[in-house]
N, C-alpha and C positions, 0 to 999 in steps of 0.2 A: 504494500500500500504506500503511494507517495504523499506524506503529509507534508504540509508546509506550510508558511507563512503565518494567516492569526489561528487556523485550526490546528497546529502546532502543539501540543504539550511542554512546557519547558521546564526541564530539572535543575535550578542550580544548588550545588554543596559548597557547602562552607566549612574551610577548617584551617587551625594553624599548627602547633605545636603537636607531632604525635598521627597527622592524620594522612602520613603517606600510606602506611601497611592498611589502614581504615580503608583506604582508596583503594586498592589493590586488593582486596577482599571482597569489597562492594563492584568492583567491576568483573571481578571473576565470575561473579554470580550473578551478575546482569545478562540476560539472553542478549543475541547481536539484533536479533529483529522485532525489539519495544516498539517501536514507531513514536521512540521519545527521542529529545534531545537532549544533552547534558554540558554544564557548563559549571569548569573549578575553580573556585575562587580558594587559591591559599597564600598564607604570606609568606611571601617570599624575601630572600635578601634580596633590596633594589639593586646593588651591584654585583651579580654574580648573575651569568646564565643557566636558564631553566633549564631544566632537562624530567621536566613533568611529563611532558608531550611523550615520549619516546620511553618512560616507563610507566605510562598506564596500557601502552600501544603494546605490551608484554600479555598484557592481562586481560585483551577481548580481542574480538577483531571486528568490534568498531572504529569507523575513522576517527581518529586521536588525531587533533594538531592543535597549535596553539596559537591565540586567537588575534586576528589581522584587523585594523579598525575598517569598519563597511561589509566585513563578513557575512555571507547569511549565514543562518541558524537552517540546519537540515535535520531532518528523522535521522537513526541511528550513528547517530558520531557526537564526540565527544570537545570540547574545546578547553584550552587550557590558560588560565591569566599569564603574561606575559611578564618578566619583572618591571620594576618601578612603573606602573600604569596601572590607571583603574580601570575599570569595565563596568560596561553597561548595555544591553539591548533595546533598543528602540525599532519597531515596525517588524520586530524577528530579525533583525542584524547587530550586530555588534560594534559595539563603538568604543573604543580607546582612549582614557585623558590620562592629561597629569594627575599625580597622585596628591588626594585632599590630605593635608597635616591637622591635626586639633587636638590640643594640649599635649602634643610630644608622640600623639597615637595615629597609626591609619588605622583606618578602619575598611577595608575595601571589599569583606563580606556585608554590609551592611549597605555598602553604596550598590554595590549591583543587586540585589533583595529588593530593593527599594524599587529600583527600571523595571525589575521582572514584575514586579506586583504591577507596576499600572502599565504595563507592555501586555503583560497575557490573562490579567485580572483572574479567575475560577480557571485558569490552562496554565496555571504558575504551579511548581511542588517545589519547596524549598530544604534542601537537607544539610543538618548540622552534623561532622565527625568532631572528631578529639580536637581540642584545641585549649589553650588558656584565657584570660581576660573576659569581655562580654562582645566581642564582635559577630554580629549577624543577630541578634538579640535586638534589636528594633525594626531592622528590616522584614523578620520573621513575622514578627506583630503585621508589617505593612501585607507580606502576602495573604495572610490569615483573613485581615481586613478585605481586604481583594477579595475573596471569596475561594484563594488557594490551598494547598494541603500543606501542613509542616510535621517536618519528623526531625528526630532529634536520636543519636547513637543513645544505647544504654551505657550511662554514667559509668556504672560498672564495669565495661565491655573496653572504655577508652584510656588508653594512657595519660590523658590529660582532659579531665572533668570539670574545669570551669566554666568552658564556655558553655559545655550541654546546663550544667546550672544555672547559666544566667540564662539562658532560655525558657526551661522548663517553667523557674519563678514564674514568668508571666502567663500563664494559667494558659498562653494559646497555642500550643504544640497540641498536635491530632496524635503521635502514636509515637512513643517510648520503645525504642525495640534494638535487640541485639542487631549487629551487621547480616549476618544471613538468613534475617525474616525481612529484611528492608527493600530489597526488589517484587519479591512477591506482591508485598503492600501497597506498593507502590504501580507493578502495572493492574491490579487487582480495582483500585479508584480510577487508574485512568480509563479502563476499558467499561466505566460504567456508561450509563446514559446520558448523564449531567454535562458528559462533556461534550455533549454535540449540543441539537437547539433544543430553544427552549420547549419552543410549540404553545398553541394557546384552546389546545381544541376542550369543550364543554367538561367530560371529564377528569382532565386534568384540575380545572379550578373548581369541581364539584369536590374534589379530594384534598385540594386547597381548603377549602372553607373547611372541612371536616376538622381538617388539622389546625386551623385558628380556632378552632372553638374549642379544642382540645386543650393549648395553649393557654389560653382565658378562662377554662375550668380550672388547671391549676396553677397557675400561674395571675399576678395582677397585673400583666404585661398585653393591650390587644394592642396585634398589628394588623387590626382591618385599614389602619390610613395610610401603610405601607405601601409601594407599586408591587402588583400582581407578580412582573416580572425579577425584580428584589427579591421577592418571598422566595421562590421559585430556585433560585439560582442559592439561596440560601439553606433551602430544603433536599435541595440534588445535591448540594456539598455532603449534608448528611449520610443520603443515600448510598454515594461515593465511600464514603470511609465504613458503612455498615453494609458494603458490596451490593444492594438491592436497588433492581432491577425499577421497578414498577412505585408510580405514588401510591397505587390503593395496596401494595405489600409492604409501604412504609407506614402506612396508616395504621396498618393493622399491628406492624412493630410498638408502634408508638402506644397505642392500645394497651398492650402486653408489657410495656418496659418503660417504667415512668422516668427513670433516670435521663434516658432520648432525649422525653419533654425537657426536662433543666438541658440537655447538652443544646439542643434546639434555640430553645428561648434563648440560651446564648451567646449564639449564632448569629439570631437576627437584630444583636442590638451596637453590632457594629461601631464597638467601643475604640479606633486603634486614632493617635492623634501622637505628634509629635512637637517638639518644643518651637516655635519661631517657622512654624509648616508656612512655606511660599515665604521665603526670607524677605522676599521685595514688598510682597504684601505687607508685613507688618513694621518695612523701614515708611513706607506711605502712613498707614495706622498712624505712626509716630508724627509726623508731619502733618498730617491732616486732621486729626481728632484728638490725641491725648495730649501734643504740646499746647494747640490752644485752650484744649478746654483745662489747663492747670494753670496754663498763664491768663485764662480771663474770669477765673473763680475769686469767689468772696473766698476769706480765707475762714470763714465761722463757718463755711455751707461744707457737708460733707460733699463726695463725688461717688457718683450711685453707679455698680456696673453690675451687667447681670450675664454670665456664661451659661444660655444653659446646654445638653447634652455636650457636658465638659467633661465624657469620661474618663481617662485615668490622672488627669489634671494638666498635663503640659499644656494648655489653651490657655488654662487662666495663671496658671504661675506665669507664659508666657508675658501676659496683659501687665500684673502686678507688676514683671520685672521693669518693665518700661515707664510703667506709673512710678513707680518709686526715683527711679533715674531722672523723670522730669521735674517730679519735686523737690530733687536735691538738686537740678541744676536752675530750679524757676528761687531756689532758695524757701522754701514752702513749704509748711507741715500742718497742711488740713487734713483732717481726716478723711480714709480709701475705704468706703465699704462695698467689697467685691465680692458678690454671689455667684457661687458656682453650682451648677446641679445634675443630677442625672436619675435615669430608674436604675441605675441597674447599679445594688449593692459593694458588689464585689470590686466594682470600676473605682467608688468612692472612697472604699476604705483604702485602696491603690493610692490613689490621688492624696486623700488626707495622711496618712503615712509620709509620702512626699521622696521614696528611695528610687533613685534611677539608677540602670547600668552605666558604667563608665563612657560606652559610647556613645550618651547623649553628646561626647564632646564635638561630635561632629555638626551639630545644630546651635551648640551654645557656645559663646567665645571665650576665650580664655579669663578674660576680664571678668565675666558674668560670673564664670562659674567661680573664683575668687572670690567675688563679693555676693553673692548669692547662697552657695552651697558649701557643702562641706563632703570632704573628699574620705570614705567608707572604704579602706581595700577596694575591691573594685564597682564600686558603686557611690554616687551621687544623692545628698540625702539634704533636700531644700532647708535654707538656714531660716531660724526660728524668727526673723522679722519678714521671710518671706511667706511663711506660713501661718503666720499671724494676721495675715493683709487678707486673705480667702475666708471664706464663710460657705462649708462645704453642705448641702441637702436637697436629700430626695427628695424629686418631683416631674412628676409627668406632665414634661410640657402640653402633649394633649390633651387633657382634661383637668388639671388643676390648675388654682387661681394664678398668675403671674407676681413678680415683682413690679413694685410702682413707682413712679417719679424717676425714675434710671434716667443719668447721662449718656449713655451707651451700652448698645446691649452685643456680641459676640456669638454668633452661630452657625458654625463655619462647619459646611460639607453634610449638615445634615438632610436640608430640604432637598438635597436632589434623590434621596431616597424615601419621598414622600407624596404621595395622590395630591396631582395639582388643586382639587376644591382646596384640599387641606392644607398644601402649603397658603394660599391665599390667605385662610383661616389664619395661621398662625403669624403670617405678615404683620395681621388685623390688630392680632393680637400685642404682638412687638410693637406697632405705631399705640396702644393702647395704655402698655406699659411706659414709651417712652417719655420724657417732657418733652415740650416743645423745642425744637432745634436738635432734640437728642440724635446717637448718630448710631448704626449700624452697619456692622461687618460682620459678611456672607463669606462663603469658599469660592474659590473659582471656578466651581463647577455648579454654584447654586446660580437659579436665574432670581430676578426680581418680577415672579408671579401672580404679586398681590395686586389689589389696586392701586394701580398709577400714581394718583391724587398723595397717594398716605406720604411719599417718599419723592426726592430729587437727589440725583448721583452726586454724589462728592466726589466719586473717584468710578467710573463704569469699569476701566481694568481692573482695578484690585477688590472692584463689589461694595465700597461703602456710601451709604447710602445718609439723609439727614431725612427728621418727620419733618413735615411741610406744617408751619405755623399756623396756617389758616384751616386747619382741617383738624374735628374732632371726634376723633374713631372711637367704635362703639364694640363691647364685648360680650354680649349677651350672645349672639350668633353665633361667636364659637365656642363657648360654654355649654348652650343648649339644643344645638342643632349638629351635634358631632355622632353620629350613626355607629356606634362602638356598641361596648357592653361593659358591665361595672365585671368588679373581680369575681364574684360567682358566674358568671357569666349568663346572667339575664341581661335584657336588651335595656339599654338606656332609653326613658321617655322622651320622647319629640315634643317639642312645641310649636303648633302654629305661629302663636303671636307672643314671645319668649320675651318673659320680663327684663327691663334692664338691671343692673347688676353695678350697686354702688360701692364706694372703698369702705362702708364700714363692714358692709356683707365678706368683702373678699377678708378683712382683715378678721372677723368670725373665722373662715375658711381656715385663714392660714392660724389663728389658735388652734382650732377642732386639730388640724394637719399636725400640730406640735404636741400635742397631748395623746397624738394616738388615738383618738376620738372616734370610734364607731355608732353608725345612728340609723334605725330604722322608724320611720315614722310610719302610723296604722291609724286608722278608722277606726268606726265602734263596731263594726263591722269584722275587723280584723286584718282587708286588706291593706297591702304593705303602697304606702303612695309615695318614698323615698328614701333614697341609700343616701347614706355617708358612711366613707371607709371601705374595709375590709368588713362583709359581713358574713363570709362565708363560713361555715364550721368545721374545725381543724382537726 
């Protein structure tokens, strides 16, 4: 079969210290006709010639060579990083730079992880061998994000266990496994069905829906305002790592094996973000929103920022680090109150924690990370005035109250994985929350969906956006007119003509939200005419 270009599969491994005999193991026991491609990233001395190419060429008889900038990427061959250069694929060809330096470290598993994830998005596998430090440990995150497979040698298995531990921590490796179960695994996911199309025919999203209500039975997570096609690709990654063929034999797994549901829900909440993500983006940010709004503040008024879907925190530690910088160069010490929030538990206690792998240094500067953090053996652990500037808590942006009066609010990369009525909704909402003049920043791939009116571009390439003065947006409509289901998964009431919704009601909300507050209200009757909370019985 000749595969090629975006329907391609691509393998890359990651390793430094320890991972030549790992390599030569793993390719021994690679059949020659995967109909994958494979690409090694290991560190190399920059001055000394490789001689990779020509002994892994020992150990299959796939084509082995090492890798030329403009190369394509083909089925059954393997390519090999070249010294002092980084690598990266774009369009399924390879591309050759100079090598990035930060704080003393390359990192050049991590840079090419990074290309593969949004080069081949769910057709990326990314694989970690023996190695020291935490290189490929972000990138990993980034394929996982993608919607790709990650595996990781058994710690046990390698001469050198650090890097599979700096991976593993982050909760998003698919499969822990000795060297000679890691090919099977591996063409095992790729030959499922997830990797071809999607398709949209009736019973597929008959068996969709099954499975979001499955999700919302136990789970408080609905993703009915998610895109069909998102879910989908999210659900076949599943399928892929649990070898099964069909959505209605995954339904029925899912049925049968509650644990799926948690791996599932997971899955689709698409936590992966990195520090200073789109560096240009946020030298603009700096220029365009946070210096003036520090240089034209009372100095009595706090400054209100609300991050939400901030999963593991590098967004809003991001934001902080830059606020802090302007108010030490504006000479200025009003108060920063920065809300960060997310649904998903596990993301937050990430975030509040505040420990990164050493490779964050690739995204943060020398300087930052000096006066910012503190330096953990090999990991990064945000210093105690930067983590005193966040204000970490659950909340589902769809369906709980917002934060109010906010200078700026930050939601970057989510809405493009959200049903256009709803992202509109959610615009609604952000112009809702904002003050007047307030300003917002999207990702580069979110569009500005909402209505027009709410917002004027301050910056259309980097996506920030300001609320339009003269206009005053209303939030009832998307409080009451959101087609979900509460966490037992009964159907949320509709309302025709949906009351408005003033700040002392929301600031009710947000007590009830803080106390943990569960509410069923009933008739004399008995019937139940409203939820608050979790009221489902555990």
């Amino acid at each position: 079969m000749d595969i090629q270009g975006s329907d391609l599969i691509v393998v890359g491994i990651g390793t430094s210290a320890g991972g030549l005999e790992s390599l030569k193991e793993f390719f021994t026991a690679m059949p020659v006709d995967s109909d994958l491609a494979f690409v090694v990233i290991q560190h190399l001395d920059p001055n000394h010639v490789s001689y990779m190419a020509d002994l892994l060429a020992k150990c299959t008889e796939m084509t082995v060579v090492q890798a030329e900038d403009g190369m394509p990427v083909e089925a059954n061959s393997v390519y090999t990083i070249p010294p002092n250069r980084f690598l990266t694929i774009r369009n399924s060809h390879l591309c050759l730079t100079e090598p990035v330096k930060h704080d003393g470290a390359r990192m050049p598993i991590d840079f090419f992880f990074r290309s593969l994830a949004e080069d081949k998005r769910e057709k990326a596998i990314c694989v970690i061998f023996s190695g020291s430090g935490s290189d490929g440990t972000l990138g990993l995150r980034e394929v996982r994000g993608a919607g790709g497979m990650t595996l990781v040698q058994q710690p046990e298995t390698a001469q050198f266990d650090a890097m599979l531990r700096s991976a593993i921590r982050t909760g998003m490796v698919d499969r822990v496994l000795p060297l000679n179960e890691m090919p099977e695994a591996i063409l095992k996911y790729a030959r499922q069905s997830y990797a071809g199309n999607i398709g949209d025919d009736k019973a597929k999203f008959d068996s969709l829906d099954a499975i979001l209500d499955l999700l919302a039975t136990r789970n408080e997570n609905d993703f009915t305002a998610y895109k069909k096609t998102t879910l989908l690709r999210r659900i076949e990654r599943r399928m892929g790592l649990n070898h099964i063929a069909s959505l209605a034999d995954y339904l029925r797994f899912l049925q049968e094996n509650s644990d799926e549901i948690d791996h599932l829900a997971k899955d689709m909440l698409i936590g992966v973000s990195s520090f200073f993500r789109d560096a240009e983006a946020f030298d603009e940010l700096r220029r365009t929103v946070i210096a003036p709004l520090i240089r034209e503040r009372d100095s009595n008024r706090p400054l209100r920022v609300w991050v939400p879907g901030c999963a593991t925190g590098e967004e809003p530690y991001s934001i902080a680090i830059l606020l802090l910088e302007e108010l030490a160069a504006a000479n200025k010490n009003y108060p920063i109150q920065l809300f960060a929030s997310d649904v998903d538990a596990d993301s937050l206690k990430f975030a509040r924690e505040g420990i990164y792998p050493q490779s964050i240094a690739a995204d943060v500067s020398e300087q930052r990370l000096n006066g910012f953090f503190t330096k953990q053996d090999s990991t990064y652990q945000v210093s105690k005035r930067l983590r005193e500037s966040i204000i970490f808590s659950a909340q589902n942006l769809l369906t709980e109250a917002p934060f109010s009066k906010l200078d700026f609010i930050s939601c970057r990369n989510l809405l493009i994985y959200i049903e256009p009525i709803v992202q509109r909704r959610i615009l609604s909402l952000f112009a809702f929350a904002l003050s007047p003049g307030g300003y917002l920043f999207l990702g580069k791939s979110d569009g500005m969906a909402g209505p027009s009116g709410l917002f004027t571009a301050a910056s259309s390439k980097w996506r920030i956006y300001r609320r339009n003065n003269s206009i005053q947006p209303g939030i009832s409509e998307f409080l009451f007119s959101f087609a979900g289901k509460t966490s037992g998964g009964a159907p949320l009431q509709k309302w025709e003509n949906p009351p408005s919704l003033n700040l002392s009601e929301l600031n009710q909300n947000v007590l009830l939200k803080h106390f943990a507050a569960s509410i069923a209200l009933i008739d004399e009757q008995g019937n139940i005419l409203h939820f608050y909370g979790a009221t489902q019985i555990s």
